[in-house]
C-alpha positions in Angstrom: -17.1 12.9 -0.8 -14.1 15.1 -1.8 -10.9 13.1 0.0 -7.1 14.1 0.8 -4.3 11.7 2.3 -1.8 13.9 3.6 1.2 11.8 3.5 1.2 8.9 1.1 4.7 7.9 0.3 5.0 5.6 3.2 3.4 1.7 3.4 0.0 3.1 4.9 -0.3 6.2 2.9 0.2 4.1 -0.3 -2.8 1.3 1.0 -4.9 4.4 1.9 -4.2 5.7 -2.2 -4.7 2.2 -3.2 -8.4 1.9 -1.7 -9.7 4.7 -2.0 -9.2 5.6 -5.2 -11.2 2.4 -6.1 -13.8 3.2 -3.4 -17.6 3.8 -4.9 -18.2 6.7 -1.9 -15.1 8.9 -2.6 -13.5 11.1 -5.0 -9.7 10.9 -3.9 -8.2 14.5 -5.1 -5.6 15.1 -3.6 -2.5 13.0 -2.6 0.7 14.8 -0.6 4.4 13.7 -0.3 6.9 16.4 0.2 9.4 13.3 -1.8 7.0 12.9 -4.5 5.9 16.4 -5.3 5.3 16.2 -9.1 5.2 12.7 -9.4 2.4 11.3 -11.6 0.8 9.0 -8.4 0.5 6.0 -11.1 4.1 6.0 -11.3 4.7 6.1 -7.9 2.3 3.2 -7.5 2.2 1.5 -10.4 -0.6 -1.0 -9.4 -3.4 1.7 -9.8 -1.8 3.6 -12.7 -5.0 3.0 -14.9 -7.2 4.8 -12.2 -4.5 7.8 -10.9 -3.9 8.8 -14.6 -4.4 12.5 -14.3 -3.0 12.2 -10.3 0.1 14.0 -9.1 1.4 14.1 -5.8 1.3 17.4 -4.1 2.9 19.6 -1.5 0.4 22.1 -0.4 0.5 24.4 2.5 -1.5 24.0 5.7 -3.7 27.3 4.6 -3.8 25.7 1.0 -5.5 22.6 2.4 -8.0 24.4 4.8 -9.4 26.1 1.6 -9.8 23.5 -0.7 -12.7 21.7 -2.0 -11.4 17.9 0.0 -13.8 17.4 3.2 -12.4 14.4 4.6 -8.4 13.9 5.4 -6.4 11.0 6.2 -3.2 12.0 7.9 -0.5 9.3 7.2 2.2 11.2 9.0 5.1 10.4 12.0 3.6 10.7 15.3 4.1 14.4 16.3 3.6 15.8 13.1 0.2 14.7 12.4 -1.0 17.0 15.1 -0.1 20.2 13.3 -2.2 19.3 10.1 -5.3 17.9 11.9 -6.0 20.4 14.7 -6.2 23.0 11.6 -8.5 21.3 9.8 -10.8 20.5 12.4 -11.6 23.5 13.4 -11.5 25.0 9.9 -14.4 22.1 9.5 -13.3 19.3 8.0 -13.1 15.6 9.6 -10.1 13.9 9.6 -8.8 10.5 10.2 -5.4 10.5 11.8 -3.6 7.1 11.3 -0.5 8.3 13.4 -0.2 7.9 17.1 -0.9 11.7 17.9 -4.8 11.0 19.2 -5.1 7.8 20.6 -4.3 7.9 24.3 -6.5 10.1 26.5 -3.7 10.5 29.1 -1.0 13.2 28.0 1.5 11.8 30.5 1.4 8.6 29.1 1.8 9.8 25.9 5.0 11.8 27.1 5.9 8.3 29.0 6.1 6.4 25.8 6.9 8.9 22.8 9.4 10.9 24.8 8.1 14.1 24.4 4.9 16.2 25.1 2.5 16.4 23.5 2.1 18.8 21.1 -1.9 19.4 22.1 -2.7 18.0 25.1 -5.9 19.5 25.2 -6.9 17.9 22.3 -6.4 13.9 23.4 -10.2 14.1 25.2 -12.1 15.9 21.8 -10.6 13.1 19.5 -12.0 9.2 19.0 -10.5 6.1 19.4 -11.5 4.2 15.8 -11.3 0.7 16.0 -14.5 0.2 14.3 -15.2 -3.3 16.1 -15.1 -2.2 20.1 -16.2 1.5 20.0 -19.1 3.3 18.3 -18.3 6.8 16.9 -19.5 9.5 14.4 -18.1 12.8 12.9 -21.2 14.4 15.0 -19.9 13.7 18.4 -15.8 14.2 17.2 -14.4 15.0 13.2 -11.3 13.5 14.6 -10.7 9.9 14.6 -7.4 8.0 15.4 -6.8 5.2 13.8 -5.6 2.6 16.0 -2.0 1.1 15.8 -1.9 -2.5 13.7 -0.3 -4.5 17.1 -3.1 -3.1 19.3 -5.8 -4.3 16.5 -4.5 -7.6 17.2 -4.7 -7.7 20.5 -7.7 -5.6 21.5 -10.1 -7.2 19.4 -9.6 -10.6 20.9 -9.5 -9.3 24.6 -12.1 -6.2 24.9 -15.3 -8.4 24.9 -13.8 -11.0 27.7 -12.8 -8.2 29.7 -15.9 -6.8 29.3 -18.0 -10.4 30.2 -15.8 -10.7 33.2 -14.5 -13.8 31.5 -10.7 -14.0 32.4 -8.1 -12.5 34.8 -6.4 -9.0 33.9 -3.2 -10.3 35.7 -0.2 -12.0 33.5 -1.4 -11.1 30.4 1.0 -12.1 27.8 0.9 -11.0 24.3 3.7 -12.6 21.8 3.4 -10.9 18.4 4.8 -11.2 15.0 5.0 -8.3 12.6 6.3 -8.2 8.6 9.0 -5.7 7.8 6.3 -3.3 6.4 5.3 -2.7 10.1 8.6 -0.7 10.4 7.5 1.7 7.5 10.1 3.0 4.6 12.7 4.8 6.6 16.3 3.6 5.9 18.0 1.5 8.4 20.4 -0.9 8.3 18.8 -3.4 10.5 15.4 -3.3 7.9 17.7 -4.1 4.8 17.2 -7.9 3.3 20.5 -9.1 4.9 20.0 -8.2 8.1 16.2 -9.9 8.3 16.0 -12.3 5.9 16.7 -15.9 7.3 16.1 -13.8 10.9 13.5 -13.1 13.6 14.0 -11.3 17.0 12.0 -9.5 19.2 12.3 -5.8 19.4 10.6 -2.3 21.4 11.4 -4.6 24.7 9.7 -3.7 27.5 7.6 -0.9 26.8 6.9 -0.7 22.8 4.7 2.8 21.7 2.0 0.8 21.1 1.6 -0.9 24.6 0.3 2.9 26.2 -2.9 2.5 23.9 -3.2 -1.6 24.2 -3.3 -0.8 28.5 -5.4 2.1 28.6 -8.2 0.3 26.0 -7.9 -2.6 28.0 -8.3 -1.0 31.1 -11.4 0.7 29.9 -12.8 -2.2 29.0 -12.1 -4.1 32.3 -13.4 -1.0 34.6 -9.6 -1.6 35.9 -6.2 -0.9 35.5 -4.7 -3.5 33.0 -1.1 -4.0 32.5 0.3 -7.0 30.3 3.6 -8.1 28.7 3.5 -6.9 25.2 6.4 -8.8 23.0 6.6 -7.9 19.6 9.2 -9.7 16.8 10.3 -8.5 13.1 9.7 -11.7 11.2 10.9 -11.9 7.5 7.9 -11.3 5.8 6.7 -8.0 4.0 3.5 -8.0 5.8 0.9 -9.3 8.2 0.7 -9.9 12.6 0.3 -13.1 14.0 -0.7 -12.3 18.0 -0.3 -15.3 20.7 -1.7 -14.0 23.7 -2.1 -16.1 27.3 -4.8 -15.4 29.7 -6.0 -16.9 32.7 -9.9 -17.7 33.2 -12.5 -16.0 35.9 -13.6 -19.7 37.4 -13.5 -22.3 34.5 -11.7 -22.9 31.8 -14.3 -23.5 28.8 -13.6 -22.3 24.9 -17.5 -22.3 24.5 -17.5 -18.9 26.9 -15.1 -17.5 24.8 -16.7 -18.2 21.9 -20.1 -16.9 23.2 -18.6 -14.0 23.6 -17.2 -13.6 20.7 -19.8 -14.3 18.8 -22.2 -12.2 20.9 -19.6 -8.9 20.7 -19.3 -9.5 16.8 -22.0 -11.0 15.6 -22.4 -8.2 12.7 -19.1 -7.2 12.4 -18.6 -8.4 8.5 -14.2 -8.3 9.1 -14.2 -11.0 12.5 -13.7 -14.1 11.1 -13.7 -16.8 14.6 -12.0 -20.2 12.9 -13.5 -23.5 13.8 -11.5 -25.7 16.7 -8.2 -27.0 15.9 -7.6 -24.2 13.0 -5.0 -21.3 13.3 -5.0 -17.8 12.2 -2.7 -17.8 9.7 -1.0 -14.3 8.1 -1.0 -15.7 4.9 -4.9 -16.1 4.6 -5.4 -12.4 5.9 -2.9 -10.7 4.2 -4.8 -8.4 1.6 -7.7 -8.5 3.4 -9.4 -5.9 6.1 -10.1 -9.5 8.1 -8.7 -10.7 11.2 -8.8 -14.1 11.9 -9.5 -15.2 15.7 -9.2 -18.8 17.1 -8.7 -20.1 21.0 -7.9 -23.0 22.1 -7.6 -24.4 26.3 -4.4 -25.2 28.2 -5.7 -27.6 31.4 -1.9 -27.9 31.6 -1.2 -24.4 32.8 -4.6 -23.1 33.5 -5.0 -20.8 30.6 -6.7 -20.4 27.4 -4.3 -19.8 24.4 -5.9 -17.1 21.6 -4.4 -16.2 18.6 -5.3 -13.4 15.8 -3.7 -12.6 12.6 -4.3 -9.5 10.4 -3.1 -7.5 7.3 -1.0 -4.9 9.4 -1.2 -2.6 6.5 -4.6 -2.8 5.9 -7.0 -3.9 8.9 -3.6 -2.8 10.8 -3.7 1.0 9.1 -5.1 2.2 6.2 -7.8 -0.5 5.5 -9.3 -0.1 9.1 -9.1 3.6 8.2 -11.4 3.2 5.2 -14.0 1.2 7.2 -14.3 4.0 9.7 -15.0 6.5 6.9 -17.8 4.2 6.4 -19.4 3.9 9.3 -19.0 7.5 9.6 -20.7 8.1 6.0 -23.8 5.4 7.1 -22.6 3.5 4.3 -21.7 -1.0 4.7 -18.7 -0.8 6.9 -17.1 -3.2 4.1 -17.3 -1.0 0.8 -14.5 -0.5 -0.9 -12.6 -3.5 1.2 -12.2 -6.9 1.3 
């Protein structure tokens, strides 16, 4: 299958290069960066200079891409301007897999709410898929537009959806604490990203309504056949990359880690990237990192009443472009793990 990224200088974009020009399935032809134009791609990215020989960044127009021979397109591209490339090639036929925020919510005033403007076409939030690959089942015959989720809401969702869903614990005082690695905050200059200003540092940040919380509440809520709202805190950490997600909630009736873990285990029993750790061990960024995995783990608080679950991912990869590439596989029928570790 004939492949396009349309945006790849950023962290995602360059993951998205960096798989799928390994991946057994795909023929990537075509890489964009309006920077880049020209560029060989292995010199951009040296890691995968021995496959991207003959590969040059692009900077083709919208009309350009609509007629070319690539019939899948992952959109690595700012919120707002992802729109204007996907809605094109949809309905010029091709499927795309948008890993900005542009798709994901179904409301358009929340999206307005949280991203300060409208949205660019509203009409289009109902036609488009949510992809998190674990909690929802989709196909390019019912929608060829599927948005990727956010690497935060990865964290969080996966633990939560299923006990929502078994009526296991209360939607009230939800609290999510999470960690993110500078990468999270993508390439854009700014003084508070450069090496001074974070390494040796840590401090929370997006306080108290962060993008990402419109699409963690309104999966949630799905999930719970309710309105869900929590307290989402997320923190730069100085590390390049990786979320670690500590996240309180209160039990429906007792408080017992074996429902949670039936649960778990019941939701995900053959999803290949839930790895559930054994009692007493922690997810860990630094066991995920590299991986499409996400590590879950709970543990009970009699103390306080509440059961105590932590995740931790690759943000870049089960967080963005590697949760990409295992939605192109489902999509293509093919093991939801090719191509990924």
């Amino acid at each position: 299958m004939k492949t396009c990224i349309i945006g790849a200088s950023g962290y995602s974009g360059q993951v998205l290069v960096e798989l799928l020009i390994q991946h057994p399935s795909v023929e990537l032809v075509t890489v964009t960066s309006r920077q880049n134009e020209g560029r060989k791609v292995g010199k951009v990215i040296p890691k995968i200079a021995h496959r991207a020989r003959d590969l040059i960044f692009t900077n083709p127009s919208i009309n350009e891409l609509i007629y070319s021979e690539c019939e899948v397109f992952f959109l690595a591209l700012p919120h707002g301007a992802a729109a204007s490339f996907a809605i094109p090639l949809v309905e010029a036929g091709k499927k795309v897999i948008d890993l900005s925020a542009d798709f994901r919510l179904n409301n358009p005033d929340t999206y307005e709410e949280f991203y300060d403007a409208k949205h660019p076409s509203a009409e289009w939030l109902k036609k488009a898929q949510y992809g998190l690959p674990e909690i929802h089942s989709f196909n390019w015959e019912n929608t060829p537009l599927i948005a990727s989720p956010g690497c935060y809401p990865t964290s969080i969702l996966i633990p939560l959806c299923p006990l929502l869903q078994d009526n296991l614990i209360e939607i009230e005082d939800i609290t999510a604490n999470c960690i993110s690695g500078i990468s999270g905050a993508g390439k854009s200059a700014s003084e508070r990203l450069l090496f001074c200003e974070r390494n040796e540092s840590s401090g929370s940040y997006g306080i108290p309504k962060h993008r990402h919380l419109s699409e963690i509440e309104e999966q949630l809520s799905l999930f719970a056949d309710e309105q869900v709202i929590i307290s989402f805190i997320p923190h730069l950490a100085p590390m390049n990359r990786g979320i670690c997600s500590t996240i309180t909630v209160k039990p429906k009736g007792m408080l017992s880690r074996d429902l949670i873990l039936q649960s778990w285990e019941k939701f995900y029993s053959t999803r290949v990237f839930v790895n559930i750790l054994e009692e007493g061990k922690q997810p860990d960024v630094a066991d995920v990192v590299g991986t499409n995995r996400i590590d879950l783990n709970v543990s009970v608080d009699p103390r306080t009443n509440k059961y105590i679950i932590c995740s931790a991912e690759d943000n870049l990869i089960k967080g963005a472009g590697g949760q990409a590439v295992q939605s192109l596989n489902l999509c293509l029928g093919i093991a939801e793990d090719t191509g990924l570790l």
